[in-house]
C-alpha positions as CSV (number, residue, x, y, z in Angstrom):
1,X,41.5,-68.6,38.1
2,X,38.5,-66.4,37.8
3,X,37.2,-67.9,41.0
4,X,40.2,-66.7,42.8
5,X,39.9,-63.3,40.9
6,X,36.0,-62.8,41.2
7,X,36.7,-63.3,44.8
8,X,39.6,-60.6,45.4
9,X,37.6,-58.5,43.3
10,X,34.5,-59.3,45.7
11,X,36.7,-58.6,48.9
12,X,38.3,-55.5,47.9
13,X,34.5,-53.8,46.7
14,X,33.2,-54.9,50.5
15,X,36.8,-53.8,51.8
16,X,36.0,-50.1,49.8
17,X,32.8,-49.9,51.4
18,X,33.7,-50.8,54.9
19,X,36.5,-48.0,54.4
20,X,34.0,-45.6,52.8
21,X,31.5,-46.3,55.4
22,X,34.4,-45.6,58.2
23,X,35.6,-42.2,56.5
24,X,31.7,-41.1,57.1
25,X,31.7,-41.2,60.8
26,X,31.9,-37.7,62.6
27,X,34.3,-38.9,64.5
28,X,36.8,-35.5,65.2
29,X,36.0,-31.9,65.6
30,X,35.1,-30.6,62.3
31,X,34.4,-33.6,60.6
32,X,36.4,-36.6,59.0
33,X,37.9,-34.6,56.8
34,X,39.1,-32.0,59.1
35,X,37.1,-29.4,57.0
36,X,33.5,-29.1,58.4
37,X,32.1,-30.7,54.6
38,X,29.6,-33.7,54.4
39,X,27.3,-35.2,51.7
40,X,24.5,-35.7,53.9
41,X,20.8,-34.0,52.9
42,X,19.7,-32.0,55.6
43,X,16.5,-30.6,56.0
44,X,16.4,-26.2,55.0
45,X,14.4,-25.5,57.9
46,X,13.8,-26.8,61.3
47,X,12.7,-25.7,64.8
48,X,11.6,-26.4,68.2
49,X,8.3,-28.2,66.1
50,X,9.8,-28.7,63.1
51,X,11.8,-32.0,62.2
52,X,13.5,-32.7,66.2
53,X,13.6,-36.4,66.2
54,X,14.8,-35.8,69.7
55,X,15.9,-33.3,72.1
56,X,18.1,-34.3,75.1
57,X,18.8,-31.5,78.0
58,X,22.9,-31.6,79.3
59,X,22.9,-30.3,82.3
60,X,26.8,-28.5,83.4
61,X,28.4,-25.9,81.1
62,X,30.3,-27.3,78.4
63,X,31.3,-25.9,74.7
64,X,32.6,-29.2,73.5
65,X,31.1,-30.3,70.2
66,X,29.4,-33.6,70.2
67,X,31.1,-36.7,67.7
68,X,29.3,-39.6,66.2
69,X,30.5,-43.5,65.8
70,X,27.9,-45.8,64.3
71,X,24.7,-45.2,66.7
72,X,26.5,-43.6,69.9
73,X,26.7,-39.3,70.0
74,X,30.0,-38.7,72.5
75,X,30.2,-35.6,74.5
76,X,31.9,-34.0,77.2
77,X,30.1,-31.7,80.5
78,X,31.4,-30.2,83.3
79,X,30.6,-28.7,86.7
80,X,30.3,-24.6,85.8
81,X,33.3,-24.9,88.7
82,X,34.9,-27.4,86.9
83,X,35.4,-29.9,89.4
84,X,33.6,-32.9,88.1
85,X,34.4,-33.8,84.4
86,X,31.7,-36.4,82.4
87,X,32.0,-38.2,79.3
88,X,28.3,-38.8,78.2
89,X,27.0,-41.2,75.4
90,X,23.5,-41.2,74.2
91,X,22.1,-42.9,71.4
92,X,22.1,-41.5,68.3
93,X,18.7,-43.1,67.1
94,X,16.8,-42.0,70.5
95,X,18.7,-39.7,72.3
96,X,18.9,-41.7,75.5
97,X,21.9,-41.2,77.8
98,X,23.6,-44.8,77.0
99,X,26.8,-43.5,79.4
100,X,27.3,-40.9,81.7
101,X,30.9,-41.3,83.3
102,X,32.3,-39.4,85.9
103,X,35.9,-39.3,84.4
104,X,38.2,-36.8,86.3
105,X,37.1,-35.4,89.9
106,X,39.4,-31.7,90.1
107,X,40.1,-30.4,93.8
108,X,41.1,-27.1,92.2
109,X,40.2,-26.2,89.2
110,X,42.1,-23.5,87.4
111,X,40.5,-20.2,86.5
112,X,38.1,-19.9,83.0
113,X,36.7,-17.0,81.7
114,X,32.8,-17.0,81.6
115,X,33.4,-17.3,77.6
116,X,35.0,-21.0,77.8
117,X,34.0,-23.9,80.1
118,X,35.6,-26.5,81.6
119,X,35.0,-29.4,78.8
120,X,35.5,-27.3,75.4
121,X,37.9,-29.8,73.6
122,X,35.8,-32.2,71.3
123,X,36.2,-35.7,72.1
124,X,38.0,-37.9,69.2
125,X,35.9,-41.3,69.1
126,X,36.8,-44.7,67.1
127,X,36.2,-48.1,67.0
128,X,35.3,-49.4,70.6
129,X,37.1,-46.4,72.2
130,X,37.1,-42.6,73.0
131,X,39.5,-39.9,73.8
132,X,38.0,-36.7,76.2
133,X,41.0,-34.4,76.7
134,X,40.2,-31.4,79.5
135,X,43.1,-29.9,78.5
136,X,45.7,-29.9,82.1
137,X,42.7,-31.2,83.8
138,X,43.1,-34.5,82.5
139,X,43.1,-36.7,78.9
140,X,41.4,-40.1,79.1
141,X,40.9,-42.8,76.9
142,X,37.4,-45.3,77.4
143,X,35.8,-48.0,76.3
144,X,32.4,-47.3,74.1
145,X,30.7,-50.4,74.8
146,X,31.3,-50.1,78.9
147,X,32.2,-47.2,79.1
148,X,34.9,-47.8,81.2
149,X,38.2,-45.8,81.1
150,X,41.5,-47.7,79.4
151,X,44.1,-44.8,80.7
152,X,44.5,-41.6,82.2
153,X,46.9,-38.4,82.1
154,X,46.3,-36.2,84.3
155,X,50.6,-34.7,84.5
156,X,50.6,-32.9,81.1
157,X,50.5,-29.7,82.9
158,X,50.2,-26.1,81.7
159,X,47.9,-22.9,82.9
160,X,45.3,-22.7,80.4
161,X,44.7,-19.2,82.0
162,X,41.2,-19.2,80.1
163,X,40.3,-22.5,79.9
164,X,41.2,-25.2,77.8
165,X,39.8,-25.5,74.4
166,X,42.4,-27.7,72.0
167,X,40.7,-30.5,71.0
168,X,42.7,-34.0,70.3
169,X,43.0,-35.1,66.9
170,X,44.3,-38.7,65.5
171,X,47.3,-39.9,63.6
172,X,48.1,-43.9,63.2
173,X,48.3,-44.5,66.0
174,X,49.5,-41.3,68.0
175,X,46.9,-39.2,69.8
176,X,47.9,-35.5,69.3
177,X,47.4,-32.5,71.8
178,X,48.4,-28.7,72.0
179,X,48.9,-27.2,75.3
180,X,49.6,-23.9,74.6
181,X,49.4,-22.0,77.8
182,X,50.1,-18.9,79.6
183,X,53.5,-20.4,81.3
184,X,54.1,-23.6,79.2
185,X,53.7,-24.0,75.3
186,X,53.8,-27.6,73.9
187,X,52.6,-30.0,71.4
188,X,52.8,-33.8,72.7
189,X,51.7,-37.1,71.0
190,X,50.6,-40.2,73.1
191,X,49.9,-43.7,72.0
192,X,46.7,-44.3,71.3
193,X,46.6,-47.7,73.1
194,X,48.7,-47.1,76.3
195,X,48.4,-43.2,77.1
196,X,52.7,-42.8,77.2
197,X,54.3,-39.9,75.6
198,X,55.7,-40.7,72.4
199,X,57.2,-37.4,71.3
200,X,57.0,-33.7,73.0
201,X,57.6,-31.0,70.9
202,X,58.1,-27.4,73.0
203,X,57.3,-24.4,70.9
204,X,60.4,-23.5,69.2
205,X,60.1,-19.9,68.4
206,X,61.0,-16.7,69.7
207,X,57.1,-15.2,70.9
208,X,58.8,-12.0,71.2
209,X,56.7,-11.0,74.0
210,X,57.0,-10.6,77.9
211,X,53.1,-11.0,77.7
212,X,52.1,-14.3,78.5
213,X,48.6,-13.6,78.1
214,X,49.7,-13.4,74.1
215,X,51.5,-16.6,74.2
216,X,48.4,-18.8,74.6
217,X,46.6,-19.9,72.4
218,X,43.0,-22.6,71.5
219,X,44.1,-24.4,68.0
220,X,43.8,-27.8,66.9
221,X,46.1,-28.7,64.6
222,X,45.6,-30.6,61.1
223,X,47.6,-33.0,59.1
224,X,47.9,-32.5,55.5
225,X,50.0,-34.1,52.5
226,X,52.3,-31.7,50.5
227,X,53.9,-32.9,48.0
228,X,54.2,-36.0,48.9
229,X,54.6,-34.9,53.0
230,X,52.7,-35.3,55.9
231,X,53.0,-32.2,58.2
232,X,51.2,-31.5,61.0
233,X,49.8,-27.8,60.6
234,X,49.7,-26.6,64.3
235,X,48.9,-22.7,65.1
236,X,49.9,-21.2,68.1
237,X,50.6,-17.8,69.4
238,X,52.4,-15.4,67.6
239,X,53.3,-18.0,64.5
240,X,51.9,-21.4,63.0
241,X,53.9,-24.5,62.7
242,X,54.2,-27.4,60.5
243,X,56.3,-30.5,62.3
244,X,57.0,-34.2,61.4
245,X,53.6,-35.9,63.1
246,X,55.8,-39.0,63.5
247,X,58.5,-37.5,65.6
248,X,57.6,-34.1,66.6
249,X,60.7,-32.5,64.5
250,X,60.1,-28.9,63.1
251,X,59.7,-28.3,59.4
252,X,59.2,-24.9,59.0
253,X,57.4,-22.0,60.5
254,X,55.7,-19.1,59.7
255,X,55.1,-15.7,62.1
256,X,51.4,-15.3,61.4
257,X,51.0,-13.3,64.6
258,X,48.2,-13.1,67.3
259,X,47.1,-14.6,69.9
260,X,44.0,-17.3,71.1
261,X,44.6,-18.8,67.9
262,X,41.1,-21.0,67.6
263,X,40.2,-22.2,64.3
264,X,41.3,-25.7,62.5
265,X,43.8,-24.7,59.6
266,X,42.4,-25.8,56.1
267,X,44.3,-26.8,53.1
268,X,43.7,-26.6,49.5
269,X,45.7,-25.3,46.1
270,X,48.4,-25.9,47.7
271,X,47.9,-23.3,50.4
272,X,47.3,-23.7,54.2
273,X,44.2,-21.4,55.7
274,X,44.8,-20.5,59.1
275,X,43.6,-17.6,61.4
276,X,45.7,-16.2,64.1
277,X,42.7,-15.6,67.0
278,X,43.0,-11.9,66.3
279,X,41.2,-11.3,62.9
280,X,43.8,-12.1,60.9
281,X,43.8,-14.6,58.0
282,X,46.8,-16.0,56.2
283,X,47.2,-18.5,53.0
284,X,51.0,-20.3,53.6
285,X,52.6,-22.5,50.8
286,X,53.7,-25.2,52.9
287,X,57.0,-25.1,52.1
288,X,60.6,-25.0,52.9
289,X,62.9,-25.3,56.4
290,X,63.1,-23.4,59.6
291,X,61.2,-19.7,59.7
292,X,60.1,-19.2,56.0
293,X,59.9,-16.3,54.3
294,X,56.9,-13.3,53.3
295,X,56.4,-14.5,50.3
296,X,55.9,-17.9,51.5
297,X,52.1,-15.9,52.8
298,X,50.4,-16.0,49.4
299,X,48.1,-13.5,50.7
300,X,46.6,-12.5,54.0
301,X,43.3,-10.4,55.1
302,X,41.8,-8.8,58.0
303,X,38.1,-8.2,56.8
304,X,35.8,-9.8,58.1
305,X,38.0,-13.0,59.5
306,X,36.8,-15.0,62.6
307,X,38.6,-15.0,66.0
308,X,37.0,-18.4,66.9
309,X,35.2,-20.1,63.9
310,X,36.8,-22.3,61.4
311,X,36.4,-21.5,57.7
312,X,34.5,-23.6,54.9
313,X,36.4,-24.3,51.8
314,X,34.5,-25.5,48.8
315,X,36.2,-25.4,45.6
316,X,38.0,-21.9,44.7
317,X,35.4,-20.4,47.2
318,X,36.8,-19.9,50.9
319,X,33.8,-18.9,53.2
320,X,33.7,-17.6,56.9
321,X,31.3,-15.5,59.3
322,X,33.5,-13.0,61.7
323,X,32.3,-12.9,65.5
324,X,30.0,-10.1,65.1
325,X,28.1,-11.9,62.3
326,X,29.4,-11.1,59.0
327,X,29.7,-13.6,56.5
328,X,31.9,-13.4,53.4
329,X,33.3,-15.5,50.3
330,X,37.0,-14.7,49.0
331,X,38.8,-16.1,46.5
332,X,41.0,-19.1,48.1
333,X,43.7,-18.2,45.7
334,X,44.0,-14.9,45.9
335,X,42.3,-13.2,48.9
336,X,39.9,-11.5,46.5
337,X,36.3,-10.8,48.1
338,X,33.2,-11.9,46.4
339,X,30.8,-10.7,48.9
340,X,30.2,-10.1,52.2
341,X,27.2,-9.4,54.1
342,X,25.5,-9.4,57.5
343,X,23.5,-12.5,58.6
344,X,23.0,-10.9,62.3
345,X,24.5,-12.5,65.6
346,X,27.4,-13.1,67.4
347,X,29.2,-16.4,66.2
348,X,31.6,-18.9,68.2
349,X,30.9,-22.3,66.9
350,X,32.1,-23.3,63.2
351,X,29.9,-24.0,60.4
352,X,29.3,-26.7,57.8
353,X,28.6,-27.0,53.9
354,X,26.2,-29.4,52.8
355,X,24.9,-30.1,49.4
356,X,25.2,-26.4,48.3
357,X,24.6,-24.6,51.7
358,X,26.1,-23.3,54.6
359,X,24.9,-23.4,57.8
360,X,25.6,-20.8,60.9
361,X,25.1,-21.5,64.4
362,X,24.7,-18.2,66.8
363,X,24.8,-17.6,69.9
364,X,21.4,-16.5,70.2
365,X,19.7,-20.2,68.8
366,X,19.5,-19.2,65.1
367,X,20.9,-20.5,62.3
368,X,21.1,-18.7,59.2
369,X,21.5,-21.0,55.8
370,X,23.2,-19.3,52.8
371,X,23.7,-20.9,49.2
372,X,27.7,-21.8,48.6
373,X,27.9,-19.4,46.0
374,X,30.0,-16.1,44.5
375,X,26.6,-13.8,45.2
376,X,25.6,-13.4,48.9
377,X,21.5,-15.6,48.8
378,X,20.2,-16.3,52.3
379,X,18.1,-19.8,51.7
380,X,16.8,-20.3,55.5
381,X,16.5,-18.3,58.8
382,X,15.8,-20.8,61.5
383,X,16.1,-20.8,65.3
384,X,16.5,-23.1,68.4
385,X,15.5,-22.1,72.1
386,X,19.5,-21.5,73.4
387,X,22.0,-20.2,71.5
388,X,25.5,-22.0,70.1
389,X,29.2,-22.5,71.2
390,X,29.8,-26.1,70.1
391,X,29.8,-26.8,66.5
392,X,27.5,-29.2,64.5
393,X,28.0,-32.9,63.9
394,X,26.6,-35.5,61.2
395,X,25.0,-38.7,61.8
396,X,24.0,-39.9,58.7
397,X,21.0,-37.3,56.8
398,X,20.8,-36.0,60.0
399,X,22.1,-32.8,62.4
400,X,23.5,-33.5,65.5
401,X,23.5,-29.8,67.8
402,X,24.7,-29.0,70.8
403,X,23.0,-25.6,72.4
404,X,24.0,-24.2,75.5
405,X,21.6,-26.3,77.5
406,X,20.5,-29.7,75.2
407,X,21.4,-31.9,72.4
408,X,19.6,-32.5,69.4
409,X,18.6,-34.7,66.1
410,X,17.3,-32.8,63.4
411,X,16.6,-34.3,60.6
412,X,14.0,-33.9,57.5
């Protein structure tokens, strides 16, 4: 008998730790968690000739973050016309391009504003596979050991009217997309192994607009637990949404307003974090049927709130840096500002918290460091040769940064 238990208790310890060592991988835009957090130790300070392990030029125009599986960094590039689409490996330990595949060839591209690019959605990767989405240029799924593509949707159709910049995100096994455009609006999920629609959710709410300029919007939705349910927080135009991720079914909504919503919605006490594309911020309890009311908002802000960037929560501290490089820290439960302060730049790609610190990535290169804290201290000022739109990634103690023109491993 305590050979059988020694041995359960053996299996579920190296079950833990294969779990553990899964829930680690960088595998999504913004992290495992969905919240741009890790527990890795990253150097304070780095440079062009200070702690690059390696520095690997992309050539194209592409915003799209890069994600990490094991030892493979996945990316996506474009043409700057967007008619050839790539989904490019390279190792994580080296740098080298391991895959460079020619995934969707586009006779006519539709229009995108010199701000976005052709391949801004961040890949999702996993075990032995990963999922590029274009937005209506095309989704894919591929093989990470050949590199060779499983499926292909290329009919989920909308005009982007900016450029796509949704990225996928993961649930069992349903691969989630927004496609909120200028003519079409929708939320569809796909199965992960075949590519086939498994539910298609059309936005369900009045946009109150004749504008359809201000019925598109950038998000990528989140799915949290609330008292015991899963909903799928998805921001859009003019309102948020929270559906059943199973089956697509609406739960409640929430007029939050704007337009080019971009950020990934947070949760903690009990309160969804989302921002509406426009400068506006708003905490939701997540709860109820149908169009809930104001005092479902426990609070909302316009000061200082990102139009692109996600927000860092870290305990009762919510932290963000607006476009035109102001950072602050509120109070996640009540809206009440701590500080706020100018750490210089203009800012499109999201930040992380590591051990204590947040990092900022501008579009100039630099990257200011601040301590996680109630009082504004700036740790670390340092600076790469191109500037930011894709946000950081984590392969073990180490950065992973896409500029503008290269990719790189910094690490102390």
């Amino acid at each position: 008998m305590r050979i059988v238990v020694r041995t359960i208790l053996v299996f579920t310890c190296l079950l833990n730790l294969a779990t553990s060592a899964e829930a680690t991988e960088w595998n999504q835009f913004r992290g495992p968690n969905t919240d741009g957090k890790t527990d890795a130790i990253l150097p304070l300070e780095f440079g062009e000739d200070r702690n690059v392990k390696w520095k690997t030029p992309i050539p194209g125009k592409a915003w799209s973050s890069p994600v990490v599986w094991e030892k493979q960094v996945w990316l996506t590039n474009a043409q700057p016309d967007g008619h050839k689409l790539w989904a490019v490996c390279l190792d994580a330990e080296n740098g080298k391009v391991v895959h460079n595949i020619l995934v969707f060839e586009v006779a006519e591209p539709q229009y995108c504003i010199e701000m976005n690019s052709y391949a801004t959605p961040t890949p999702l990767v996993e075990k032995d596979r990963v999922f590029v989405s274009f937005g209506a240029h095309g989704n894919a799924c591929l093989d990470t050991a050949r590199g060779e593509v499983i499926w292909q949707r290329s009919d989920l159709e909308c005009n982007h009217h900016r450029g796509p910049a949704s990225s996928p995100i993961s649930h069992g096994d349903l691969l989630i997309l927004h496609f909120d455009g200028f003519d079409k609006q929708f939320v569809v999920a796909l199965n992960k192994d075949t590519g086939k629609t498994k539910w298609r959710h059309d936005r369900a709410f009045d946009f109150r607009t004749d504008d359809n300029d201000w019925k598109k919007a950038f998000g990528t939705p989140t799915v949290i637990t609330h008292k015991g349910v899963e909903q799928l927080i998805s921001p859009a135009a003019a309102a948020t949404e929270a559906l059943n991720p199973l089956t697509g079914e609406t739960l409640w909504m929430v007029r939050t307003g704007g337009m080019n919503a971009a950020a990934r919605p947070l949760y903690g006490h009990g309160l969804v974090f989302v921002t509406n594309g426009m400068g506006s911020l708003s905490a939701i309890r997540p709860e109820g049927r149908g169009e809930l009311p104001e005092e479902k908002v426990a609070w909302s802000s316009k000061r200082g709130v990102p139009k692109k960037s996600s927000l860092i929560l870290d305990g009762d501290l919510l932290f963000m840096v607006s476009d035109g490089g102001v950072a602050s820290c509120v109070d996640a439960k009540t809206g009440d500002v701590h500080w706020s302060d100018r750490v210089g730049g203009d800012y499109a790609a999201s930040p992380i918290l590591s051990q204590g610190r947040i990092y900022f990535f501008n579009q100039d290169g630099e990257i200011p460091v601040i301590a996680a804290k109630k009082e504004f201290q700036l740790l670390a000022r340092n600076k790469l040769d191109d500037g930011f739109m894709a946000s950081p990634a984590i392969a073990g103690n180490a950065l992973i940064l896409r500029t503008k023109t290269a990719v790189y491993r910094i690490e102390g």
